[in-house]
N, C-alpha and C positions, 0 to 999 in steps of 0.2 A: 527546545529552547531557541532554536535560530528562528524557528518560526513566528514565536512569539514574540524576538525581536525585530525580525523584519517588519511583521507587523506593525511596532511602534515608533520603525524607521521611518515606513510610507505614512503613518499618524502625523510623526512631525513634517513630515514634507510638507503634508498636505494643511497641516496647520498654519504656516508660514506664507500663506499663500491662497490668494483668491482661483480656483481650479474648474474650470468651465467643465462640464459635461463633458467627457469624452477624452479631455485634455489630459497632458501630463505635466506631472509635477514637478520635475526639471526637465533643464533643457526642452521646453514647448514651443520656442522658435526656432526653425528649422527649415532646410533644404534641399530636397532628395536629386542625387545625380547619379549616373549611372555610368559603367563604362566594363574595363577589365583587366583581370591578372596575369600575369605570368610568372613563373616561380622561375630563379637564375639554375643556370646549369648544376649549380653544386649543393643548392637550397637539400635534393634527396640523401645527399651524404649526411645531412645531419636532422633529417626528419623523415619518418617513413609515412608522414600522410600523406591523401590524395590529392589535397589542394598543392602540394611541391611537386608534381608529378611529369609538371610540363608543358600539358596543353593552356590555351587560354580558358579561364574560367569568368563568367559574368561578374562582374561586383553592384552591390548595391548600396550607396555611400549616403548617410546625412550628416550634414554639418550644420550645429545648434548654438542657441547663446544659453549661457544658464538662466536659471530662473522658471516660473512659472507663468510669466505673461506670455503670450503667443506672438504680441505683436510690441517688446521689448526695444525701443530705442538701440540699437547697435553701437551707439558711442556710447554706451551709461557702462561707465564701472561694473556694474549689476550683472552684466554680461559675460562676467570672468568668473570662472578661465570654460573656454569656445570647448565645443567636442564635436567628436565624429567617431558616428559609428557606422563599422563596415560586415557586410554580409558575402563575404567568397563563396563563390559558387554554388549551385542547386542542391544537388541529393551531396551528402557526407559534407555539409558550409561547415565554413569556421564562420563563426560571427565574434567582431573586435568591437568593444566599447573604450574610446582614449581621449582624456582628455590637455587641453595646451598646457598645462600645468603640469609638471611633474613633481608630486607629494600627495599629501593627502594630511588632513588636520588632524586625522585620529587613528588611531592602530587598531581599534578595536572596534565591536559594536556599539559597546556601554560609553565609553569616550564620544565615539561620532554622536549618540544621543543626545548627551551633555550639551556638544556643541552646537548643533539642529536646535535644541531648546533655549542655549543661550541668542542664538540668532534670532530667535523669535519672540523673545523680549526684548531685543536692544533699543527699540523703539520707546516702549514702557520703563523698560531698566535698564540702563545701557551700563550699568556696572557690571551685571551679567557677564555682557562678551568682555569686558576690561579685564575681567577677576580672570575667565579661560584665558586669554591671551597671557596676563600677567604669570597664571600658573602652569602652563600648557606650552612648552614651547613648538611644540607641531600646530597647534591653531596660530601662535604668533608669524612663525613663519610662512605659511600658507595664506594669511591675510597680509604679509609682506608681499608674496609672490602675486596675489592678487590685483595689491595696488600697484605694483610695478609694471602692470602687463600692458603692452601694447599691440595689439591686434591691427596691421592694412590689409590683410586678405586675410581670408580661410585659406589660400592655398600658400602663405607664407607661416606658416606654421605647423610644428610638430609637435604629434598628438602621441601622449602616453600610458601605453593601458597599466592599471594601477597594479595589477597582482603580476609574480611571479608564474613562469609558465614552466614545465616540462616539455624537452621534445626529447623524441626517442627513435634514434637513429636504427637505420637497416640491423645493422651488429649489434643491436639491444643497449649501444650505448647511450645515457642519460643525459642533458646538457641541461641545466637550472638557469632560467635568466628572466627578462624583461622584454615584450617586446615592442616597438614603436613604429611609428608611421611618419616619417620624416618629408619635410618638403626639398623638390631637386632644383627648383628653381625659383625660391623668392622672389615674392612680387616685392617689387620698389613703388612704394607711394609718391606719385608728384603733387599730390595734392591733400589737403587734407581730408579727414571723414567729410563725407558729403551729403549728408543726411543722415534720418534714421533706418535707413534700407544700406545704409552703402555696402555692407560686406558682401550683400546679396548685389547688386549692381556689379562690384568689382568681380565677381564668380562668373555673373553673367558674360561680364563684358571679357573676363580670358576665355571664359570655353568658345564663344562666339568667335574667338582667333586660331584655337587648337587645345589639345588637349591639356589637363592640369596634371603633372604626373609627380606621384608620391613612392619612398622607397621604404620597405617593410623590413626591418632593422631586427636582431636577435642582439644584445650584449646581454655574455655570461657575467655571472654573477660575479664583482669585482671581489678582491683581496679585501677584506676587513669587512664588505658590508651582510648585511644579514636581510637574505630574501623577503623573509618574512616580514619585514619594519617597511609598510607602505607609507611612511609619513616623508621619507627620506630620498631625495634625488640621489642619482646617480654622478659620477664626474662625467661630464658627457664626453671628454677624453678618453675612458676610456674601450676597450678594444671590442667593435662589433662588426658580425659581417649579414649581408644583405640575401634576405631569402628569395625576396620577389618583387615587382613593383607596381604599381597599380597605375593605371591611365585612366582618368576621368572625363567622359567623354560630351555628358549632354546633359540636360536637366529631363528628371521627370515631366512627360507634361501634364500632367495633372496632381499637382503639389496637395491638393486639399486630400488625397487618399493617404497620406504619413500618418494622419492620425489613427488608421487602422495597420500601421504595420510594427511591427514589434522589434527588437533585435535583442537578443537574448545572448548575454556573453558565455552562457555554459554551455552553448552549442558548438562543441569543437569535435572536429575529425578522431577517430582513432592515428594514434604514434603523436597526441600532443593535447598535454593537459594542465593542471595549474600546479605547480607545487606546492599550495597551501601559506595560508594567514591566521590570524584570530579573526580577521573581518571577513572572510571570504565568504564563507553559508549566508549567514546572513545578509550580505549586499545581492549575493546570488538569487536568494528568496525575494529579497526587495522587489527587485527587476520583475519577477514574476506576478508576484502581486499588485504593483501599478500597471501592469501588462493586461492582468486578468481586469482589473478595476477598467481600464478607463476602456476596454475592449467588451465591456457587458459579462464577462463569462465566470 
């Protein structure tokens, strides 16, 4: 069954959207930086992987606008909400997919279809997306959060992976939560977007001064809310502590090789897994399947 809905995930992805050979169906604009980890002194009390272990480990960072055009205007609304997916370390990586937005329109597979399909009529029948919005209160707000977004950097923003995660500490104890990639030092805009490249220009022009550094955030799962409900932000109030932080250091120099590289969120370390959704399998299969597609295999 997840199979077959994944399948009709990437159907409508691909539906909604003119997908060049090779390309991918979100998020197709993008750009690869590399740099590295380190996990904070107390990151192993409450995780027994190896990426919290303590050395430095390689990271490998892209930061995307949504959509399927490649080369997407970076001021166009259409570009919300930004993501960034990260690859820690070589043999046993964690790989993170998060994106600026924290919610998700749909809790489930059959819901997120709904919505993928109403979007892809709204052009033809734009009562479609009206009636989800009007009946759906996780697409209205998520199209709330949408228009409200304001992006001056990629590296003035914090990126949130949608599923709950498991980590399981040395003494087999369990902690249930979310975890994120938060910015340490927002960029201040003096100016406004400066074209359709700017977010790529502003990337450039901070790493070109020093590194861009992000902090990898754990909040357990708060009082009243239910891990499982990915349509639903978090109070960002409340209580999290900090595993690692990531230093971004240069840009790939050869940007055009992204579109052979993959980043698969179910690739995670032993002592740290997901704790489960109605959407999970199925986005997971997704992943793979636009993976396999646009990679020939």
């Amino acid at each position: 069954m997840a199979t077959d809905m994944s399948q009709a995930l990437f159907a409508a992805l691909q539906a909604g959207a003119k997908v060049a050979a090779g390309g991918r169906v979100n998020h197709a604009r993008g750009l690869l930086v590399e740099g590295h980890f380190r996990a904070t002194a107390t990151a192993p009390q409450f995780c027994m992987a190896g990426v919290f272990g303590g050395e430095d480990l390689r990271v490998l960072a892209r930061f995307s606008s949504s959509g399927a055009n490649p080369h997407i205007d970076q001021r166009s609304p259409a570009g919300e909400p930004r993501g960034l997916a990260l690859r820690i370390g070589n043999k046993a990586a964690m790989v993170l997919v998060g994106h600026s937005l924290e919610g998700f329109p749909a809790s489930d597979p059959e819901a997120f279809l709904a919505f993928l399909n109403a979007v892809n009529q709204r052009e033809r029948v734009p009562a479609t997306l009206a009636a989800q919005m009007a009946g759906c209160p996780a697409v209205a707000h998520f199209e709330e959060l949408r228009a409200g977004a304001v992006t001056s950097s990629f590296s003035a923003l914090d990126y949130h992976m949608l599923h709950a995660y498991r980590l399981i500490a040395p003494d087999g104890h369990v902690r249930i939560g979310r975890l994120s990639v938060r910015a340490t030092k927002p960029y201040v805009a003096r100016t406004p977007p400066d074209g359709p490249d700017y977010l790529d220009k502003r990337l450039r022009g901070e790493l070109s001064k020093g590194s861009v550094v992000f902090a990898l955030l754990f909040t357990p799962v708060p009082e009243g809310e239910d891990p499982a409900d990915i349509t639903r932000g978090w109070d960002p109030a409340a209580p999290s502590f900090a595993l690692g932080h990531i230093w971004l250091e240069r840009l790939l120099p050869h940007q055009s090789g992204q579109r052979k590289v993959a980043f698969d969120p179910a690739l995670l370390p032993a002592g740290i897994g997901f704790a489960g959704d109605p959407m999970l399998h199925a986005r997971l299969r997704a992943y793979r399947v636009a993976a396999a597609r646009r990679l020939g295999r």
